[in-house]
C-alpha positions in Angstrom: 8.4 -18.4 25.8 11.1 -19.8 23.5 13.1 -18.2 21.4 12.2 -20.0 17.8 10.6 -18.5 15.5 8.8 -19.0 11.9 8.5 -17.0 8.8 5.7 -14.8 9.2 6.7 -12.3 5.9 8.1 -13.2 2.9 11.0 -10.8 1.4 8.7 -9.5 -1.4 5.9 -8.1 0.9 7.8 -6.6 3.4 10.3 -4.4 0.3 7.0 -3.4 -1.0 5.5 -2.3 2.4 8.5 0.1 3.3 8.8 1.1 -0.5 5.3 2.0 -0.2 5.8 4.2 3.0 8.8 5.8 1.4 6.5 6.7 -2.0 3.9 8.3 0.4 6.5 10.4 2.5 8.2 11.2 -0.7 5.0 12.2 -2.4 5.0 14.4 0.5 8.0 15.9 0.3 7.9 16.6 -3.5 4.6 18.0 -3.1 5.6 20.5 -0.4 9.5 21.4 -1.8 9.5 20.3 -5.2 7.9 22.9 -7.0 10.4 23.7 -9.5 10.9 20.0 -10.5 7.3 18.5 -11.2 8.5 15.8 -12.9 9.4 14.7 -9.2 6.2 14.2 -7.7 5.1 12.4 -11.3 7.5 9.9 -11.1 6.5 9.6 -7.3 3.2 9.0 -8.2 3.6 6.9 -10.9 6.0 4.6 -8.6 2.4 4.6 -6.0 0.5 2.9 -9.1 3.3 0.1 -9.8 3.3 -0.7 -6.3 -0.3 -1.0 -5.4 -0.9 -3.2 -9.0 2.1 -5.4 -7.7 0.2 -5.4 -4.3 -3.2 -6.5 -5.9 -1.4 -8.9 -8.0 0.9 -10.7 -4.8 -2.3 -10.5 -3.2 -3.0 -13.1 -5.5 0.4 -15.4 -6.5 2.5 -14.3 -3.3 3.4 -16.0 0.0 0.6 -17.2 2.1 0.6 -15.0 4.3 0.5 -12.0 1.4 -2.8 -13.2 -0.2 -5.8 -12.1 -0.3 -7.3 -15.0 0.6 -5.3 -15.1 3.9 -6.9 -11.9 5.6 -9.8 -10.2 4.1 -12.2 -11.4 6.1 -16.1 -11.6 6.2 -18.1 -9.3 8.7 -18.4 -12.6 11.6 -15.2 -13.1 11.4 -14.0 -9.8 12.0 -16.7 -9.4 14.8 -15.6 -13.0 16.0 -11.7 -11.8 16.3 -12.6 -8.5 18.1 -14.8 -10.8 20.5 -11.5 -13.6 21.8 -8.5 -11.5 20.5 -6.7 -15.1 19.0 -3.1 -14.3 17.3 -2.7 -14.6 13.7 0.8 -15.2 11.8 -0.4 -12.9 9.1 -2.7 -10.0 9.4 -6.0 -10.3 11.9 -9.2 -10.0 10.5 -9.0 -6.2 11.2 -5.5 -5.5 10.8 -7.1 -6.9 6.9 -9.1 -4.7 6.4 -7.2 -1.8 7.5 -4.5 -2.8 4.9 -7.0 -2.9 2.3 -8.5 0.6 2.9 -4.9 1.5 2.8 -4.0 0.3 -0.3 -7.6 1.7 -2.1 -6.5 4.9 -0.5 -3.4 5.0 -2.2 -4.7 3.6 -5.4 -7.3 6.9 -5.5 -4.6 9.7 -4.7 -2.6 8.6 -7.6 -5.4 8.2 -9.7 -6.5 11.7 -8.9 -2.9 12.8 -9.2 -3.3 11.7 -13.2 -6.2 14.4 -13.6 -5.0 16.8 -11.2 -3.2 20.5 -11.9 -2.4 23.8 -10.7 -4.7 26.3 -11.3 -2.6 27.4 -14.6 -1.2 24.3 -16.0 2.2 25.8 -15.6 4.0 24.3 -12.6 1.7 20.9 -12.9 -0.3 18.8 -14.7 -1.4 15.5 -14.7 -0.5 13.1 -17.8 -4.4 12.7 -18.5 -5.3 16.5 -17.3 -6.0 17.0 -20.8 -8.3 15.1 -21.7 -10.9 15.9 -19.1 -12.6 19.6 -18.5 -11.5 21.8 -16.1 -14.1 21.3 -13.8 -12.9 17.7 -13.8 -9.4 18.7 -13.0 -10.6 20.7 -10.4 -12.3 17.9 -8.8 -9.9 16.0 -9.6 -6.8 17.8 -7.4 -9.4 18.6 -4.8 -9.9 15.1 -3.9 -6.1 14.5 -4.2 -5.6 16.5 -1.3 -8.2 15.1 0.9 -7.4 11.4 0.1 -4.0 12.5 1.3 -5.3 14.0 4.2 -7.3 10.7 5.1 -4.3 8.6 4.4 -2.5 10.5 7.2 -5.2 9.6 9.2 -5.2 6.3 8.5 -1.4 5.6 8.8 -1.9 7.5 12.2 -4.8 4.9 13.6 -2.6 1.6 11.9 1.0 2.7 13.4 -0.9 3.0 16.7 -2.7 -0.1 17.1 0.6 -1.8 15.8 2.3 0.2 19.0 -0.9 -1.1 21.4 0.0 -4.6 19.9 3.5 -4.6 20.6 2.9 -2.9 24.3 -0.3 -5.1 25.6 -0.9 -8.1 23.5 3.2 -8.6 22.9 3.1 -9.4 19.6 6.1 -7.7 17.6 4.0 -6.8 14.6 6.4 -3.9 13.9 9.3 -6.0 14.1 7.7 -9.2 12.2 7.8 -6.7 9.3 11.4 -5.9 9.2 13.1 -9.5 10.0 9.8 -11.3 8.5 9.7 -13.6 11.4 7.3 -14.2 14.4 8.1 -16.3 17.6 6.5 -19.6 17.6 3.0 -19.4 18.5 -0.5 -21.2 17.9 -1.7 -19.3 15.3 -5.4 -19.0 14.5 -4.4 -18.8 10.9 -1.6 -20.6 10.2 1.7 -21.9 11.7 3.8 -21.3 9.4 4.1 -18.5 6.2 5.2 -20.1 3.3 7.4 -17.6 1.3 6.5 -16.2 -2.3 9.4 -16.7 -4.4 11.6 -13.3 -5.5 11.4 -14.8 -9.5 7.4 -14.4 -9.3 7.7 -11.1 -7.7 10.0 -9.4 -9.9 7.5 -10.8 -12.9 4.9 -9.0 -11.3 6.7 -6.0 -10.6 6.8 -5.8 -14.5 3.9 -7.0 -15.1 2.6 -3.7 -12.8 4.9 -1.1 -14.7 3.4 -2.2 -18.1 -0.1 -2.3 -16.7 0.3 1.5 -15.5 2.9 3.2 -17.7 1.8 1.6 -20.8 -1.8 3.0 -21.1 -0.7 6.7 -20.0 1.7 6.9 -22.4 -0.5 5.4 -25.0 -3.6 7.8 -24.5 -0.8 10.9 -23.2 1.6 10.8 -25.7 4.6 11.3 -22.6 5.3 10.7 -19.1 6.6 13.3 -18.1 
């Protein structure tokens, strides 16, 4: 095989994949250790939200490969890809999917984490804990926890078939995603990615922030 290679990944989505992954490690972490500094895991979580409303809107304006339009495939196509196994540039029909079930799961254990709280209010609250019942910020931080458990779930099954990719089917998925390049190859979806520009990002990035912060701190009066 020769050595060339073509853009697969454009800057933009692969900075918000691994920012992503570090958000959800560090949401983690602040969870576990950060007790005695809440405003930690809030700013954690609120960095979760900008992301995944920069995701939704790339999936829209980004790089070809990025959108939307590019992977989330209908039911026969996905049955249709798991039936010959061609190679796409961008995500497979499956791999899609899996990305979006990611990203909704992410979306909902933020969202959660706005309602949620300890059981006294003292270590903990979410910004809009307040203005449900308690019953509702009980529910609220219940589900929290289990969408993170189904998250680590989830990241366990997609870091896994990415491995199984790499070892039997030799495509460098993991790779692709750090240099944002895939050897040259006769792509079922397209040959080439054509990059999303880092102006239009960064104008979606704050787009995202307003879209998020600007409402909390509206109806909650604070961020932190």
């Amino acid at each position: 095989m020769s050595d060339a290679s073509v853009v697969a990944w454009d800057g933009p989505t692969r900075v918000f994949k691994w920012a992503l992954v570090l958000v959800v490690v560090d949401g983690w972490i602040s969870n576990r250790y950060g007790g005695g500094f809440p405003a930690w895991h809030k700013l954690n979580g609120y960095a979760a939200l900008v992301l995944i409303v920069f995701r939704i809107l790339w999936g829209f304006v980004g790089g070809s490969t990025a959108r939307f339009g590019s992977f989330v495939a209908m039911p026969g196509k996905v049955l249709a890809y798991i039936a010959d196994k061609k190679k796409f540039l961008g995500h497979n029909p499956l791999g899609g999917w899996m990305v979006v079930a990611l990203l909704a799961l992410v979306l909902a254990m933020a969202t959660s984490g706005l309602f949620s709280g300890d059981e006294d209010r003292l270590i903990i609250d979410g910004p809009l804990a307040k203005t449900v019942s308690d019953a509702a910020v009980e529910s609220a931080t219940m589900w929290h926890r289990r969408i993170f458990t189904a998250i680590e779930i989830f990241v366990v099954v997609h870091v896994a078939a990415n491995v199984l990719y790499a070892l039997f089917s030799r495509e460098p998925l993991i790779r692709a995603m750090i240099t944002g390049r895939k050897p040259v190859d006769s792509y079922a979806d397209m040959q080439a990615a054509e990059p999303g520009p880092w102006g239009r990002a960064f104008a979606c990035l704050l787009v995202a922030a307003f879209i998020v912060l600007a409402p909390l701190y509206i109806v909650a009066g604070r961020l932190l």
